[in-house]
C-alpha positions as CSV (number, residue, x, y, z in Angstrom):
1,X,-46.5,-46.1,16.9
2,X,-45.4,-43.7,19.9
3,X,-47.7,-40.7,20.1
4,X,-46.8,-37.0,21.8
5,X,-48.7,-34.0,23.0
6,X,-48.6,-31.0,20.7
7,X,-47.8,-27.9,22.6
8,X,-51.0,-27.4,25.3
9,X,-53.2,-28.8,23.1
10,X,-54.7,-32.4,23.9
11,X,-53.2,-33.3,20.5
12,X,-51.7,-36.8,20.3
13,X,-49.3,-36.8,17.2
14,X,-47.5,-39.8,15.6
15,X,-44.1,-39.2,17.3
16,X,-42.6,-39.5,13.7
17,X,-44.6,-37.1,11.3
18,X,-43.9,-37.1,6.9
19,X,-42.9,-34.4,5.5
20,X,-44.1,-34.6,2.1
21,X,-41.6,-31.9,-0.2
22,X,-40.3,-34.6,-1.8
23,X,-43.2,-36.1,-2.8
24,X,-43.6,-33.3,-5.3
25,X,-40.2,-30.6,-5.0
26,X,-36.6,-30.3,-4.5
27,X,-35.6,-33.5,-4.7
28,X,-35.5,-34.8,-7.7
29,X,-38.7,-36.6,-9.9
30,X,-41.8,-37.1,-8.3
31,X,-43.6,-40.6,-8.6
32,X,-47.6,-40.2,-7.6
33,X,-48.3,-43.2,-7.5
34,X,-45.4,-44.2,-5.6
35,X,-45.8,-41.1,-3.4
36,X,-49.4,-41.8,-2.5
37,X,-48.7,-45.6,-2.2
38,X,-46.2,-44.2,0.7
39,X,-49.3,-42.0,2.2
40,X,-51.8,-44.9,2.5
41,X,-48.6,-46.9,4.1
42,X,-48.2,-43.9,6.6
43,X,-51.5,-44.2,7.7
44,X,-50.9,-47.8,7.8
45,X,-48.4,-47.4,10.8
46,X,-50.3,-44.5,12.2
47,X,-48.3,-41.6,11.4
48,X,-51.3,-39.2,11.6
49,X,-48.8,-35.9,11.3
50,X,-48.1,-34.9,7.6
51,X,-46.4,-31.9,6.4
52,X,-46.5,-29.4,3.7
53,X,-46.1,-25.8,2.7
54,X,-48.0,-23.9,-0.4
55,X,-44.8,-23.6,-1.6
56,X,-44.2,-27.2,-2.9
57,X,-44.6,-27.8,-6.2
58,X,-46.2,-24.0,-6.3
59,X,-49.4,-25.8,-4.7
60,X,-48.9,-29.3,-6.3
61,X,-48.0,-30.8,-3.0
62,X,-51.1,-29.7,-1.0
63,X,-53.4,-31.6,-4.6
64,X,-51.4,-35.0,-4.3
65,X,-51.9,-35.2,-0.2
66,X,-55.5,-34.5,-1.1
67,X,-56.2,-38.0,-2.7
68,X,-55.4,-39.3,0.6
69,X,-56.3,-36.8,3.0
70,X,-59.8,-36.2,2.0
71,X,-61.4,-39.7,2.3
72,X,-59.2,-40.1,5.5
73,X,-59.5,-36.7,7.4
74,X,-60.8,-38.0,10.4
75,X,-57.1,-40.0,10.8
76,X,-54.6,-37.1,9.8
77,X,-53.5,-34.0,11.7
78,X,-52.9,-31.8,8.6
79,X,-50.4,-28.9,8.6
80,X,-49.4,-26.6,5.9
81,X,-47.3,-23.5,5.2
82,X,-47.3,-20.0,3.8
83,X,-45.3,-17.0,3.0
84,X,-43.1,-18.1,-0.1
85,X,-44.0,-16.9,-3.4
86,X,-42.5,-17.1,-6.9
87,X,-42.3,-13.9,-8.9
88,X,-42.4,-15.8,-12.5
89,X,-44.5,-18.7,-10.8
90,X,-42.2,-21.1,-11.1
91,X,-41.5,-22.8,-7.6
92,X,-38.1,-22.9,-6.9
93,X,-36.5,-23.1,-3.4
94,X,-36.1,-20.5,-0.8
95,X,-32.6,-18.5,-1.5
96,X,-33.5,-18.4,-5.2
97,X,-33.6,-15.1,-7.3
98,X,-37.6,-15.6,-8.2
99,X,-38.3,-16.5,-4.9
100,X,-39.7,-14.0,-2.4
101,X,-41.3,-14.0,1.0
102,X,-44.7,-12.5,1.4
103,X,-46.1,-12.2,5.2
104,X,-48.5,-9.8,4.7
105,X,-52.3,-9.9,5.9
106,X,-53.6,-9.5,2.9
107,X,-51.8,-12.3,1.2
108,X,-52.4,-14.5,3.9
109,X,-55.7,-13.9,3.7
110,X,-55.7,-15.5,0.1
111,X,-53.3,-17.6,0.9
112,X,-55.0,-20.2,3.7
113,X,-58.4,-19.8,1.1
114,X,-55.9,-21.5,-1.4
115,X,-54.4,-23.8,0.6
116,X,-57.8,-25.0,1.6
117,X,-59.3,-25.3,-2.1
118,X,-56.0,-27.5,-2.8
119,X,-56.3,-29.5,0.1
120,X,-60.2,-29.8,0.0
121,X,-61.0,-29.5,3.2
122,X,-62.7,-26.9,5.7
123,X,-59.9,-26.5,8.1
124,X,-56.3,-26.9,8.4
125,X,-55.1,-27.9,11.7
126,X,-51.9,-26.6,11.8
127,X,-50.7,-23.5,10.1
128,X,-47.3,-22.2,10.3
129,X,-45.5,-18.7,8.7
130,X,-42.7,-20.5,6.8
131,X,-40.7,-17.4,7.9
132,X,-40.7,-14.3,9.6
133,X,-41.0,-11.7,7.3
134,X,-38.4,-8.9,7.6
135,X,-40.4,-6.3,6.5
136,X,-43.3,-7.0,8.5
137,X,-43.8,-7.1,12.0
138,X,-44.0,-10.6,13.2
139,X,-47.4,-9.2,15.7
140,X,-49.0,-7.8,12.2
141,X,-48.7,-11.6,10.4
142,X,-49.5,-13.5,13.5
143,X,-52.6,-10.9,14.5
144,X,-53.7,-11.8,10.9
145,X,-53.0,-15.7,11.6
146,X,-55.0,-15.1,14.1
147,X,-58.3,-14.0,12.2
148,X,-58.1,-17.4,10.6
149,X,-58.7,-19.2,14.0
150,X,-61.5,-16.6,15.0
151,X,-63.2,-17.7,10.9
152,X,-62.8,-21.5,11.6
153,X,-60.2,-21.9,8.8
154,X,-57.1,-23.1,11.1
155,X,-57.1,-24.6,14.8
156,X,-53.5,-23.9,15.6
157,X,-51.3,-21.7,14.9
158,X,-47.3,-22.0,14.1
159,X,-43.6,-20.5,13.0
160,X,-40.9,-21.0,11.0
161,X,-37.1,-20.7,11.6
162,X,-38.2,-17.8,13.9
163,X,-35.8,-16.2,16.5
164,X,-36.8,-16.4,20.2
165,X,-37.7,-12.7,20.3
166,X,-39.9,-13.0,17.0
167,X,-41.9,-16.4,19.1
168,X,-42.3,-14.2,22.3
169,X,-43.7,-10.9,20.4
170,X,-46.7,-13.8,18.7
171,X,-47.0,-15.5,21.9
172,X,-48.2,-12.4,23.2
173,X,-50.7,-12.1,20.1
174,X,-51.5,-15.9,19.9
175,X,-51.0,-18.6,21.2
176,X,-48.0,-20.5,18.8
177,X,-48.7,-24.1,19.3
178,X,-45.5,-25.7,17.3
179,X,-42.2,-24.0,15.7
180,X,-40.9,-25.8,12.6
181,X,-37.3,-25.1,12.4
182,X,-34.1,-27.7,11.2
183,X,-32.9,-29.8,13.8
184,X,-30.3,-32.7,13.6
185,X,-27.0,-33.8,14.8
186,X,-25.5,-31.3,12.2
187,X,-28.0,-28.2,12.9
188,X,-28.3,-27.6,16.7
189,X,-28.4,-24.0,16.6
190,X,-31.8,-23.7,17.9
191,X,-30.5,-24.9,21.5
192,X,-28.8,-21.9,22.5
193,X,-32.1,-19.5,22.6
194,X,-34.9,-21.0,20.9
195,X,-35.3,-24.6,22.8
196,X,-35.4,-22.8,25.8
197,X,-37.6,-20.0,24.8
198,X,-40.5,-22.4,23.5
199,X,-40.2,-24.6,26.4
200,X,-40.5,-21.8,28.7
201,X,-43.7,-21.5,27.1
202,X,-44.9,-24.7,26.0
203,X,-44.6,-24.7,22.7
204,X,-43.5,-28.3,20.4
205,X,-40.3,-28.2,18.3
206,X,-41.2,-29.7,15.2
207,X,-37.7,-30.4,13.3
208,X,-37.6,-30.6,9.1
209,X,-34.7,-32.1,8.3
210,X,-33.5,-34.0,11.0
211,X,-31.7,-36.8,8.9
212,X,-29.6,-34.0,7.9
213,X,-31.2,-34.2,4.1
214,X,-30.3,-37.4,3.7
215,X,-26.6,-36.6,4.3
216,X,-25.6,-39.7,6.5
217,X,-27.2,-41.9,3.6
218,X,-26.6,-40.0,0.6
219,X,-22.9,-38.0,0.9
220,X,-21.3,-40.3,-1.7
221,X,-23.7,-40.3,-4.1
222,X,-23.7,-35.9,-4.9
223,X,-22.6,-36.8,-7.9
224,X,-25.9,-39.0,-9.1
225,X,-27.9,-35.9,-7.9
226,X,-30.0,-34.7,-10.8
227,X,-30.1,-30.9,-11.8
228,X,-33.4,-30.9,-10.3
229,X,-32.5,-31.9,-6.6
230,X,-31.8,-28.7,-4.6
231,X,-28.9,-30.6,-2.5
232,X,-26.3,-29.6,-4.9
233,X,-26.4,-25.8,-4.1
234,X,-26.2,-26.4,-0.3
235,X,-22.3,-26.0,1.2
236,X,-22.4,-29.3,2.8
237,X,-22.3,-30.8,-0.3
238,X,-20.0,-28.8,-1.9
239,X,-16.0,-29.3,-2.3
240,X,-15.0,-27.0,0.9
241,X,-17.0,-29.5,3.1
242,X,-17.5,-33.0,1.5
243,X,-14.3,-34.7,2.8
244,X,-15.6,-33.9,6.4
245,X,-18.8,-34.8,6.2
246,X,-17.9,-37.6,4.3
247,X,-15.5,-38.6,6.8
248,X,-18.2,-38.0,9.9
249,X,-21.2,-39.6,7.6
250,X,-19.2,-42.7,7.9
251,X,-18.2,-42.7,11.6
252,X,-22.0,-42.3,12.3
253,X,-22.4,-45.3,10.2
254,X,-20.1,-47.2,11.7
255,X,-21.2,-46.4,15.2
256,X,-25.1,-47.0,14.0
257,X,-23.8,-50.5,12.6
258,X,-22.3,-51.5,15.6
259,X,-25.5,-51.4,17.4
260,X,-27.7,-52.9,14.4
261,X,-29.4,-50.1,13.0
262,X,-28.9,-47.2,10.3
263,X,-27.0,-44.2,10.3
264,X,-30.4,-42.3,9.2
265,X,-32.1,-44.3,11.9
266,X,-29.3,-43.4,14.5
267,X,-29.7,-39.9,13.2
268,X,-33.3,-39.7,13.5
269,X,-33.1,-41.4,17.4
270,X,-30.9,-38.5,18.4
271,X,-33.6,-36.1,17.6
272,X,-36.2,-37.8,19.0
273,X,-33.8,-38.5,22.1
274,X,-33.3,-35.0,23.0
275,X,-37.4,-34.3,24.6
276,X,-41.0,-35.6,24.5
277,X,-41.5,-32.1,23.5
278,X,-40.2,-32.6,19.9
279,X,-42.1,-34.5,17.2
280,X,-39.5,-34.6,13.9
281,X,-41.3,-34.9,10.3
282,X,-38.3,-36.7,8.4
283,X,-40.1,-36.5,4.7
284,X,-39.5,-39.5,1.9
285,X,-41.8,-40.5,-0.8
286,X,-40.5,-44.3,-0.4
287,X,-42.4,-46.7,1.8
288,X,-39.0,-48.7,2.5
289,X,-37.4,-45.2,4.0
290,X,-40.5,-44.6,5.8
291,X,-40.9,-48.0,7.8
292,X,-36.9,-47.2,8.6
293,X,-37.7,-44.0,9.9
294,X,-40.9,-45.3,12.5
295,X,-38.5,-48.0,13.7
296,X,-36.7,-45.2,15.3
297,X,-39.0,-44.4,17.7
298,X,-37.8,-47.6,19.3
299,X,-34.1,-46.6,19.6
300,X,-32.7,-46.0,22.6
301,X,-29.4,-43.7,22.9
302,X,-27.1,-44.3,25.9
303,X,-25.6,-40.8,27.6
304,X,-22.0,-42.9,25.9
305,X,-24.0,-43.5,23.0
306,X,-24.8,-39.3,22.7
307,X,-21.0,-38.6,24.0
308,X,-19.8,-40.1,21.3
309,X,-21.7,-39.0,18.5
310,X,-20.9,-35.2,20.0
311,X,-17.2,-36.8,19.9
312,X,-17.3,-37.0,16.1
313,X,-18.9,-33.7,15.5
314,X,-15.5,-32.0,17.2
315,X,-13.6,-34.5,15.4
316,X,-15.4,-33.3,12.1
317,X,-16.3,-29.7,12.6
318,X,-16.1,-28.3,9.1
319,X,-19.6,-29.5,8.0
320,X,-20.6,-26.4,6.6
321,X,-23.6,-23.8,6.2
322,X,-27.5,-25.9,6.5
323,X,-28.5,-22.9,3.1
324,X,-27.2,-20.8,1.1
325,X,-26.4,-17.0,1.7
326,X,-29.8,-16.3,0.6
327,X,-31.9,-18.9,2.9
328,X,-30.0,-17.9,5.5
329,X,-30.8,-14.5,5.2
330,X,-34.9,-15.6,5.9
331,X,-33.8,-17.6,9.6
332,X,-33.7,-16.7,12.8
333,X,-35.8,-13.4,12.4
């Protein structure tokens, strides 16, 4: 494994992380044992950077990670989520009707004492806002972020799909160590302002997402998608856009064959390609999909090798929008 600093902190981080959603959310049924089987393997190969949010599961994410994290803790950087909750308590995903964002101080004040009972530990090492609240002014959630470093419950503080201006106002109140935002050769909005902005002031991109959800492996198979797996309501699955990404899904692959790798390893390269300053958390519950994702760390892209892939996205430009109306509404705040 291939380690990089996290933000100004003498953290060393796998340069690969797991996110863990699917372990328990969103994408269809959840496997423990085959999900925990995957964590032990992870630690195996020394990805010490796992992700999660409260969110998952309505809390069930943060219990299964704790079967591994606890008797390892010493070997995993642990970071975790808040802000989403679920009016009937039923978790569902971001844009849905039950679904609300709360980033209020006093809920984040019970909050990160939840997140903490679930995970079993004292202290969570990385913390993020999974949003900006609209209603709230990003100084007001971050000063209360804040408190939580002062009480020894968090060592680092992070944001979520967060708009330059929202990551300079809780600079200024914090220090934010890492923003989590979607990142991949399809979703690249985050390099007109917001790469520069948190490189300006030394903060890590952490990209979710960055095979694209799976798209470059998965695009013919939307069909097979259970009721359960959130994919299906997102446009670049949908009709409008499925011939496109169809057609670019298999140009990727082609161009990933030709230089003996796969398409979601070409696609994970590419992120990892574009600074030392990023570290991406591609999530699986599988160990196979996880030993494919570390190789990547050993992929090299040529400058021909990004040309062309930038080639095939104006070839195929109709890929579509990353959420739905809804999610989109909680980015870029």
């Amino acid at each position: 494994m291939k380690f990089r600093k996290l933000g100004n902190t003498g953290e060393q981080l796998s340069a690969v992380g797991l996110g863990c959603m699917g372990m328990s959310f969103a994408y269809g049924p959840a496997d423990e044992q085959e999900s925990i089987s995957t964590l032990h393997k992870a630690l195996d190969l020394g990805v010490n950077f796992w992700d999660t949010a409260d969110m998952y599961a309505n809390g069930e994410n943060e219990k299964l990670i704790s079967k591994v994290l606890v008797p390892n803790r010493d070997k995993i950087f642990i970071a975790t989520k808040f802000g989403f909750r679920f009016k009937d308590g039923k978790p569902s995903h971001s844009g849905a009707p039950g679904t609300y964002f709360d980033g209020s101080p006093e809920w984040i004040k019970k909050a990160v004492d939840l997140s903490l009972q679930r995970l079993k530990i004292d202290t969570i090492d990385l913390y993020y806002a999974h949003r900006v609240d609209p209603n709230i002014p990003v100084e007001e959630t971050v000063g209360a972020m804040a408190e939580l470093v002062k009480a020894g419950k968090v060592k680092y503080l992070g944001l979520s799909e967060a708009s330059a201006e929202s990551i300079r106002k809780a600079n200024k109140i914090h220090p934010i160590t890492a923003l989590q935002s979607e990142y991949s050769i399809l979703t690249r909005d985050v390099e007109n302002e917001i790469l520069p902005t948190i490189r300006e002031l030394g903060i890590t991109l952490v990209p979710y997402s960055p095979l694209a959800r799976g798209l470059f492996a998965n695009i013919n198979d939307v069909q097979n998608f259970g009721d359960e797996d959130f994919r299906k309501t997102l446009p670049r699955y949908q009709e409008e856009y499925l011939e496109n990404n169809r057609n670019l899904a298999r140009e990727i692959n082609e161009l990933a064959q030709s230089k003996g790798i796969k398409g979601t390893q070409l696609a994970l390269a590419w992120v990892l390609n574009q600074g030392e300053d990023i570290i991406p958390i591609p999530g699986t519950k599988r160990i196979k999909y996880l030993e494919e994702n570390i190789e990547a760390v050993n992929i090299d892209l040529s400058s021909s090798d990004l040309e062309t892939i930038d080639s095939l996205l104006k070839k195929y430009p109709n890929v579509g929008e990353r959420y739905t109306e809804g999610s989109m509404k909680l980015v870029n705040n």
